[in-house]
Structures are given as C-alpha cells and as structure tokens.
C-alpha positions in Angstrom: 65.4 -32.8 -115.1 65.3 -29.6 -112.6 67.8 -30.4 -109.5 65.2 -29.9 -106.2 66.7 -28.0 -103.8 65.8 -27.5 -100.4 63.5 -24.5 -100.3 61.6 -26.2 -102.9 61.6 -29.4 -100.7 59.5 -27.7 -98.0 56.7 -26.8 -100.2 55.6 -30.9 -100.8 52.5 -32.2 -98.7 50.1 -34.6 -100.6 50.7 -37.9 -100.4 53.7 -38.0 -98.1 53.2 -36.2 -95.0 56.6 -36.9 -93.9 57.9 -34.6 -95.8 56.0 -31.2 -94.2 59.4 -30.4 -92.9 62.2 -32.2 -95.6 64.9 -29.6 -95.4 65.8 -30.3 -92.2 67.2 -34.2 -93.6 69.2 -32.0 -95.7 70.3 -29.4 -94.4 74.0 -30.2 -94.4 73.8 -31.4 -98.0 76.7 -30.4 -99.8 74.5 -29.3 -103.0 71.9 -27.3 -101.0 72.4 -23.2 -103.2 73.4 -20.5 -100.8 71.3 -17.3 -101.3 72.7 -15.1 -103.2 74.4 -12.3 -101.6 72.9 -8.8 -102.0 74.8 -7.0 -104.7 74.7 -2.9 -103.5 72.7 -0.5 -105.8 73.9 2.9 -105.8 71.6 4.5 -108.1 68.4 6.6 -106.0 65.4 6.4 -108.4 63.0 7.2 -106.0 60.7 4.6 -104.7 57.7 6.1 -102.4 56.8 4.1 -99.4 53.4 5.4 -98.8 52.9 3.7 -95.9 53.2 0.7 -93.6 51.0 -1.0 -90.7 51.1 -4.4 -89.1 47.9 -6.2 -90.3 47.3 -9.4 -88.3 50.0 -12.5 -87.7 50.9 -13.7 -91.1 51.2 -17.2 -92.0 52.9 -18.2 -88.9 55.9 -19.9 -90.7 53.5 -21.8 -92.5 53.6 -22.3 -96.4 50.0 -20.6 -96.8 48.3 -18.8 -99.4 47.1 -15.6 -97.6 47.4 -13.3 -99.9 46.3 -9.1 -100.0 43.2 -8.5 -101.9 42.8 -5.0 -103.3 39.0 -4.4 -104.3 36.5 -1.0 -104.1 39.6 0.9 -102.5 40.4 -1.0 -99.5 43.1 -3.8 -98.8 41.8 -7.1 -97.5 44.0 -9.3 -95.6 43.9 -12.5 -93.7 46.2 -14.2 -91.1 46.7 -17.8 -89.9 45.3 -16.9 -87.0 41.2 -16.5 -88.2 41.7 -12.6 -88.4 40.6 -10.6 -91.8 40.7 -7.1 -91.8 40.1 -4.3 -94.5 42.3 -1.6 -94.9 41.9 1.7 -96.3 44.0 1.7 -99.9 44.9 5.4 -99.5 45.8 5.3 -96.0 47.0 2.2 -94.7 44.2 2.4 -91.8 42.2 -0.2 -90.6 38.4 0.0 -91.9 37.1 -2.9 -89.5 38.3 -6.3 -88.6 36.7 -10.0 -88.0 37.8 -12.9 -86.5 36.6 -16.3 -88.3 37.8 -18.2 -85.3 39.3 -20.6 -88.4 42.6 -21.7 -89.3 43.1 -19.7 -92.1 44.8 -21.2 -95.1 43.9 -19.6 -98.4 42.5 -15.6 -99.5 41.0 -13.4 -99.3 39.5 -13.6 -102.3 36.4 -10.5 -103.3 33.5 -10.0 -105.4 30.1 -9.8 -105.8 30.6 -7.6 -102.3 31.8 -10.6 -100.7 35.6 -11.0 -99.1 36.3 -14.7 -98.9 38.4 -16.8 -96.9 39.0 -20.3 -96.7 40.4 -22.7 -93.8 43.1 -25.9 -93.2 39.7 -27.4 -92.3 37.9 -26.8 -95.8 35.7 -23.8 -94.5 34.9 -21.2 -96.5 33.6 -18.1 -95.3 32.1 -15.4 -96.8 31.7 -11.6 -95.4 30.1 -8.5 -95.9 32.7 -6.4 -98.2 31.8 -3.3 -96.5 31.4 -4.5 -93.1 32.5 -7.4 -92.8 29.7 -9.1 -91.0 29.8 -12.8 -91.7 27.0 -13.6 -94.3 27.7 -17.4 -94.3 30.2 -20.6 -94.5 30.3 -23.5 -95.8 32.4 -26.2 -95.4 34.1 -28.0 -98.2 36.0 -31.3 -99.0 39.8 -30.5 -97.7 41.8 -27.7 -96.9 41.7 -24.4 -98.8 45.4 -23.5 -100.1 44.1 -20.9 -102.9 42.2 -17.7 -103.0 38.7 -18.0 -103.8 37.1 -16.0 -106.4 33.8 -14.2 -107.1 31.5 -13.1 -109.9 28.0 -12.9 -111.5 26.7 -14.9 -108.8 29.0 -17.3 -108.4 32.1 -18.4 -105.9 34.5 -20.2 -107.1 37.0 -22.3 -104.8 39.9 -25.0 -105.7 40.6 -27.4 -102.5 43.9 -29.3 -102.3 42.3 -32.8 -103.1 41.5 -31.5 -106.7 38.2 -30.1 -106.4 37.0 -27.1 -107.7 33.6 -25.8 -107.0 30.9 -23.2 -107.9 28.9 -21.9 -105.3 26.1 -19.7 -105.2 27.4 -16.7 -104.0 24.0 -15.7 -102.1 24.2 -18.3 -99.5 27.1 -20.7 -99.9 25.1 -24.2 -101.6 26.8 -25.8 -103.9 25.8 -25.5 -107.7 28.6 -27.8 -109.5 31.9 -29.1 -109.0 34.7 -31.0 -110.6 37.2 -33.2 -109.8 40.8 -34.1 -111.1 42.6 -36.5 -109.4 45.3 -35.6 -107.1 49.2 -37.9 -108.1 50.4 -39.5 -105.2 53.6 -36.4 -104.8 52.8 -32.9 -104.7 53.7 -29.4 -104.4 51.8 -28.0 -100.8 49.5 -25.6 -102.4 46.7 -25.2 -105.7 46.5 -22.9 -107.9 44.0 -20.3 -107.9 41.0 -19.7 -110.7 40.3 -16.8 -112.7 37.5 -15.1 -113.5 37.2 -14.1 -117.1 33.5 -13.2 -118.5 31.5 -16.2 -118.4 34.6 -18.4 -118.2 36.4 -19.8 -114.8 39.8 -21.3 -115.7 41.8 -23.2 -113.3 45.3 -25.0 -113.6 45.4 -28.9 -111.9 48.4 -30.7 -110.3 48.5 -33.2 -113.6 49.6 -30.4 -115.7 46.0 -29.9 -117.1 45.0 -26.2 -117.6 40.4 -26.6 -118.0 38.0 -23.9 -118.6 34.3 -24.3 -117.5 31.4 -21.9 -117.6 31.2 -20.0 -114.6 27.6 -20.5 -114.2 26.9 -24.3 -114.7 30.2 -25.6 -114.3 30.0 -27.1 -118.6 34.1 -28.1 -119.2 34.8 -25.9 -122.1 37.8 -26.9 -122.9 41.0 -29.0 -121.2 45.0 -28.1 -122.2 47.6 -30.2 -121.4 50.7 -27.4 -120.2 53.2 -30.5 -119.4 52.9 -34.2 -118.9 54.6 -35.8 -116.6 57.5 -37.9 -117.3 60.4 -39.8 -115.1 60.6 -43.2 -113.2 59.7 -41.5 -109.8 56.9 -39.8 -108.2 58.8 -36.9 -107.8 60.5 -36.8 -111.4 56.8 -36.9 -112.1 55.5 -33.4 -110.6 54.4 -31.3 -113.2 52.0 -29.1 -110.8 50.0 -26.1 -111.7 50.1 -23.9 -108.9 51.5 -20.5 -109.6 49.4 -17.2 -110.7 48.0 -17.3 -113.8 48.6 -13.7 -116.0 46.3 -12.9 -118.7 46.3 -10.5 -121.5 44.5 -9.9 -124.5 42.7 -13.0 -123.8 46.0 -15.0 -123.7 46.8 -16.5 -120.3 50.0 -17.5 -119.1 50.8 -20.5 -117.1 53.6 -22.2 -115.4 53.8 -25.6 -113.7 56.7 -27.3 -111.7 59.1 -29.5 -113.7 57.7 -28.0 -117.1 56.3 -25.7 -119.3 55.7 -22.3 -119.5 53.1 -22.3 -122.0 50.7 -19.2 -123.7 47.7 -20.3 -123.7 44.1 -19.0 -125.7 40.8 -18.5 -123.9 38.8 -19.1 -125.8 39.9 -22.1 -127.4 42.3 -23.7 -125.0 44.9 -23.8 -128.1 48.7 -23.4 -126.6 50.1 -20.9 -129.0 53.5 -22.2 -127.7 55.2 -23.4 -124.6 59.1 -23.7 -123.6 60.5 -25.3 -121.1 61.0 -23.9 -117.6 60.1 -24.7 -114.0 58.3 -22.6 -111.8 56.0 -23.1 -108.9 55.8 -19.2 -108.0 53.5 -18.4 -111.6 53.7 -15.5 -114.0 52.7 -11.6 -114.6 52.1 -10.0 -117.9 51.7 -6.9 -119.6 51.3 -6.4 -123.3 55.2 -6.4 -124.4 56.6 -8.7 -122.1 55.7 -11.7 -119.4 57.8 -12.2 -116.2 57.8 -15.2 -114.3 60.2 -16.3 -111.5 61.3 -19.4 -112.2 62.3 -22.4 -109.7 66.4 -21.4 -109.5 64.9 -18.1 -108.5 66.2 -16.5 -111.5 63.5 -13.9 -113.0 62.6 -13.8 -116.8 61.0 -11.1 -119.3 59.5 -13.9 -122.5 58.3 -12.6 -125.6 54.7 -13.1 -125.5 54.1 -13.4 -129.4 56.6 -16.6 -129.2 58.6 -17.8 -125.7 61.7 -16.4 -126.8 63.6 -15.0 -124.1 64.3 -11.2 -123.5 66.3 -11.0 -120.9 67.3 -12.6 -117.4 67.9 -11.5 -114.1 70.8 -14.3 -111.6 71.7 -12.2 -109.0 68.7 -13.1 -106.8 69.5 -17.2 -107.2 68.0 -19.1 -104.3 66.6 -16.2 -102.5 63.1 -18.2 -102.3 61.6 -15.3 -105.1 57.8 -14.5 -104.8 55.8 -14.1 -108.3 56.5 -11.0 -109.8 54.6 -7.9 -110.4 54.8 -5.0 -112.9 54.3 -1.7 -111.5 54.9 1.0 -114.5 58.5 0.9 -115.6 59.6 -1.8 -112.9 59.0 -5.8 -112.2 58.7 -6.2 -108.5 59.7 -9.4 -106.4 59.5 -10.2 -102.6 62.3 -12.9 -101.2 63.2 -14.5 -98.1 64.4 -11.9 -95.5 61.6 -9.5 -96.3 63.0 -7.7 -99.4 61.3 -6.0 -102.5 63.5 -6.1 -105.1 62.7 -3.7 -108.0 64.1 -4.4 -111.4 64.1 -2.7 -115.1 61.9 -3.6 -116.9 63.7 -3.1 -120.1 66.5 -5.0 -119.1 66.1 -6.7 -115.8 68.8 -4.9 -114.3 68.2 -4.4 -110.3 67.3 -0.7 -109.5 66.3 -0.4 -106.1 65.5 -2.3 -103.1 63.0 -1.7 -99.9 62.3 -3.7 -97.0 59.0 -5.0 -95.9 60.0 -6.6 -92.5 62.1 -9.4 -91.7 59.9 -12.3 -92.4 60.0 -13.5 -95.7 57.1 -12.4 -98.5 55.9 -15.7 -100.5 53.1 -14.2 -102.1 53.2 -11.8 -104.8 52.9 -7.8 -104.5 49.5 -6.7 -105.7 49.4 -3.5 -108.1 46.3 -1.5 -108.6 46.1 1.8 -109.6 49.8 2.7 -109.8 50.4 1.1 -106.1 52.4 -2.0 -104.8 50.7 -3.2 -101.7 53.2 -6.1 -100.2 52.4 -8.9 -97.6 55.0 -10.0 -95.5 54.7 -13.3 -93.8 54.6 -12.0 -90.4 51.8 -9.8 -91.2 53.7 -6.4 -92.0 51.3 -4.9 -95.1 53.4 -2.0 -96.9 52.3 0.2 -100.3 54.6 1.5 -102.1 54.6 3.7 -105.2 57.6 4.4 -108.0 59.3 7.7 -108.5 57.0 10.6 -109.2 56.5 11.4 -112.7 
C-alpha cells in the first residue's frame, strides 16, 4: 500500500469534512518527505517566454480545478473569485472579462461557442465564447470540482457527489444523467470527461472508467481500472480523478492507490494496467505516456505494454502538476511556482522557468507549439521551446 503523505492529505473532502485542513495534525510528523531540493541546470537550451499577465485571483489557496482553456485562439481563465476572462493566445491581452458573481470551483471548459464554468454551489454557467455575455445557468446537484465539456449539442458536467450530466447546450435543461455512488473517503476533486465523437467517457471515484453516448446518455460500456482493497476507508481509495490522455483511440487513466491502466474506446477492453498511484493523471503522445505519479516522481510508459521507459526522482514531494508534452520536452508545474522541463528521451531535467510564487496544481496546456501555465495566484504565462 502507498504511504499518504501530507500534501496528499489536504486533497481529501467527501465524507469527512474534518479533514479540509489534515496537514496541519501532522505537520511535525517525523515521516512527512521534504521537497526535494532544486538540483542547478547548467545547460541554456533556450526556452521562449512569450509572455506573461496576471489573469484574475487564482484559487485562493484553495484545492480547485480552475484550469486555462485554450479554444479559437484565445486563453480562457477563471478565478475563485467569479471572474472569467479571455485572453488573446498570441498576445497575452485581455479580449473581455465577466464576473459570474459565483464561487468558482471547476473550468473553464469550451465548445459549441460556449466557455463554461462551474461553482462550490453547483452552478453552471454558460457564456458567449466570443463575448462573453452570459447565455444561461443552471444549477446542479453539488459542487463543480471538474471542467465541463462541450460538443454536438451537448454539455457535459461531473459534480463531486458522482453525477454526471448531459445538458442541452442551447439553454442549460437537463437531457440525462448518471449516477455512481460516492465511498464514504475521498480525494477533494472529480475527474473531468472527454469528448471523443459520439462518445463522453468519464472516470468515477470507485475506480470505474464508463462510456455513454454523448447524445442520450446510453452506458456503452463500464471498466473497472482498480478495485478497492484494505480494512480502512482510506486503504480503500482507489479514485479516478486525474486527466485522462488519449491516443489512437487508447485512453490513459490513473486512479489513487492503483492502476495505471490503457484502456480501448471503443470497447472498454484494458489492454493492460500496472500498478502506480496517481491523483494528478496522465499525457500521451504516440511513443511514450507520462504521468506524475503520487511520490511526485514522473514516468515515460511504454504504451504498447506498461513497461517502464524511464524515471525522473529529483522532483520527489514537490506537490508535481500533470504533465504536458510540448515537442521534444515533458513539462511539469510544482509547488513554489516552477515549470520544470525535462527530456523527453530520457527524463533528464533540462531547464527551468518560473511562473510566480504560488504554486501551479493544474497542468500546462499545449496548443499549437505553446505552453500556456496557470499559476494558483492567477499569474497566466506562455511559453514556447527553443527555436527550431
């Protein structure tokens, strides 16, 4: 069983609200992991910070899932706060900004011309993608810790009591929804769906991986990535709540206390699985996937059959987002604000940049050769690799 440590700790919520704030009962524990300590990188490969602009008030401290959406050239962000703002791709300015008035907890999401954000309350609202003029909300069963989604007509949402719905994206009524059971202990956050044709896929915090039709909601088909096992609630967590990566029409997934497990889309067959914890999820390309795993170690897996490729140590406890791949490099955010950009052939560490001083949770979002990076206290940054 995977030792808990303290950073982990802070991310539980359902069932057992005393333990929003855990680490602070253990922060003299003898067996809490320092962060690693920044090893120097001499070599100069030339990262390009294209530019950098402060983009609402973060998360507040808060375990959120705000997290940059990068759709039709613009950068959509949202901030504990109620503001969402779009942002110029190219240039890093400001497009035009709304304020919800909300709590927000979880986006933005985009499609179907719609940015969508969701609320601690259960609201979801959605707004005009090139104005962003409120075109309506809704509210929902519980809070909204994962980005919504958005195609062929439809709005997808996952709430933290185990619903996921379908919506019609026109005006916000409900056209189906499902519902898996929440276990009584809980990582604080769910994971997010994906979009793939006429297929939604969403990961549960039982461990179940399901596929419905995006339209009417039909299951399609239900994987089990890990089942729970131990005498305890807590030896019990197998959560899904990570990014799912998908390639070739294999997806990816990760749960807490698990699996990592390759999984098929159209069938739901797990091509294989091995065992490793992560609650941060996965990124993939066609040669390798990447996933940051619970000890905050970061791993290139051989898609065709789990095996390891290589591993990267040196950033152990440093609270690691999800990782990205941006051309030759795998990208990772940590805890003081860093982006930390590693080999991709080897995992070795390459260069480094700074975001800001709060730490980045979320994953950096790649499009079109560019890293845009969300700090938690609202610093938005793109960066680029070396020229060519």
């Amino acid at each position: 069983m995977y030792r808990i440590t303290v950073p982990i700790l802070t991310l539980l919520l359902t069932g057992c609200g005393s333990l929003m704030s855990p680490g602070k009962w253990f922060a003299d524990e003898d067996n809490v992991d320092a962060p690693a300590k920044l090893v120097e990188i001499t070599t100069d490969i030339g990262v390009q910070r294209l530019w950098s602009t402060s983009a609402g008030e973060g998360t507040d401290g808060q375990r959120l899932e705000l997290v940059p959406y990068v759709y039709d050239g613009k950068v959509y962000v949202a901030d504990s706060e109620g503001n969402v703002e779009a942002i110029d791709a190219a240039s890093g300015k400001q497009i035009w900004a709304h304020e919800t008035e909300l709590a927000l907890s979880g986006g933005p999401g985009a499609g179907d011309n719609l940015v969508l954000v969701g609320s601690r309350d259960g609201d979801l609202v959605a707004l005009d993608a090139a104005s962003g003029q409120e075109k309506w909300r809704t509210l929902l069963s519980s809070e909204i810790l994962s980005v919504p989604k958005a195609a062929d007509g439809r709005v997808v949402v996952h709430t933290m009591d185990g619903n996921l719905f379908g919506l019609d994206a026109a005006n916000g009524k409900e056209v189906w929804s499902f519902n898996r059971s929440v276990p009584v202990l809980t990582l604080r956050g769910s994971s997010s769906p994906l979009i793939s044709g006429d297929k939604v896929i969403c990961g549960f915090a039982s461990g179940k991986l399901i596929a419905f039709d995006l339209q009417t909601g039909d299951l399609q088909w239900e994987s089990s990535i890990s089942i729970p096992s131990g005498r305890t609630e807590l030896e019990r967590m197998v959560d899904i709540d990570g990014e799912l990566a998908m390639v070739d029409g294999v997806i990816y997934v990760a749960t807490f206390q698990g699996d990592l497990a390759a999984v098929s889309l159209e069938t739901g067959v797990v091509h294989w699985r091995r065992e490793m914890s992560s609650h941060a999820g996965a990124a993939a390309d066609r040669n390798q996937v990447y996933i940051s795993d619970a000890e905050d170690q970061v791993w290139a897996i051989d898609p065709r059959n789990g095996a390891a490729l290589w591993r990267q140590k040196k950033l152990h406890a440093r609270r690691l987002s999800a990782p990205a791949v941006l051309d030759q490099f795998v990208l990772v955010g940590d805890f003081e604000g860093y982006l930390h950009w590693l080999s991709i052939e080897d995992g070795s560490l390459v260069a480094r940049t700074r975001v800001g001083d709060a730490p980045i949770s979320t994953p950096p979002i790649v499009r079109d050769g560019v890293a845009y990076v969300y700090g938690d206290g609202g610093r938005l940054a793109a960066f680029r690799g070396p020229a060519q």
